[in-house]
N, C-alpha and C positions, 0 to 999 in steps of 0.2 A: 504420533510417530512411534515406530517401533524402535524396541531399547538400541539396538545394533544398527540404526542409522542417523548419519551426523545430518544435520539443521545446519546447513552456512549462514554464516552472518552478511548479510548485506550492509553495505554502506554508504552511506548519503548518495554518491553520485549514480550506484545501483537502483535504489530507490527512485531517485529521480525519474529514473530511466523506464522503471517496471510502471509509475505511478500515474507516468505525464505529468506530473504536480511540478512546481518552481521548492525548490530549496527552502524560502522561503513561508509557502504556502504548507512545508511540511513542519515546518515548525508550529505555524499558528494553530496547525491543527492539532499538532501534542498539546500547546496550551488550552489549547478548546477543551483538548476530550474527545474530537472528530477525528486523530487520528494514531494510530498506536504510541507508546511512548519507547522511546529508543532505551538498550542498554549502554552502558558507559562501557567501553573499551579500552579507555587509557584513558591519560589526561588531556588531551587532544582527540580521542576519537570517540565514534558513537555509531551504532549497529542495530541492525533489528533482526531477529530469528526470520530466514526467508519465506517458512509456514506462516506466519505470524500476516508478513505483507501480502501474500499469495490469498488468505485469509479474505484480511481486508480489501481487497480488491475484488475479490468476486463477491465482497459482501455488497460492498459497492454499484456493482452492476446490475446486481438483483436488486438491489433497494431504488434502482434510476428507473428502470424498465417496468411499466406500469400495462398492464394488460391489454389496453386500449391503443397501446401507443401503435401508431403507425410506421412504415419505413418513410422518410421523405426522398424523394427523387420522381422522376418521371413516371408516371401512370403508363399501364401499357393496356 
């Protein structure tokens, strides 16, 4: 990112939202390693740089999608 533009922080319920993932499921995957690790925002809160997510979600996409794969629905 360029110096002169700010990175919002998203938070949990943002994440959720961008990720499709359960709350939950974002946790397990900080403790995995599978899924970025958040920064500490206060004593109470917890955030991730929006690039960061943005990131891993289209890492994501590209690493599901396999050359072969097909569309499923109706043949035409």
């Amino acid at each position: 990112m360029a110096a002169d533009t700010i990175d919002p922080i998203l938070k949990m319920p943002a994440v959720v939202k961008i990720t499709a993932l359960s709350e939950s499921s974002i946790r397990r995957g900080m403790r995995n390693g599978t899924f970025p690790a958040c920064k500490r925002l206060g004593p109470r809160a917890i955030g991730w740089p929006e690039s960061v997510i943005r990131a891993w979600v289209a890492g994501t996409d590209a690493a599901s999608a396999s050359p072969g794969d097909q569309p499923i629905g109706p043949s035409s």
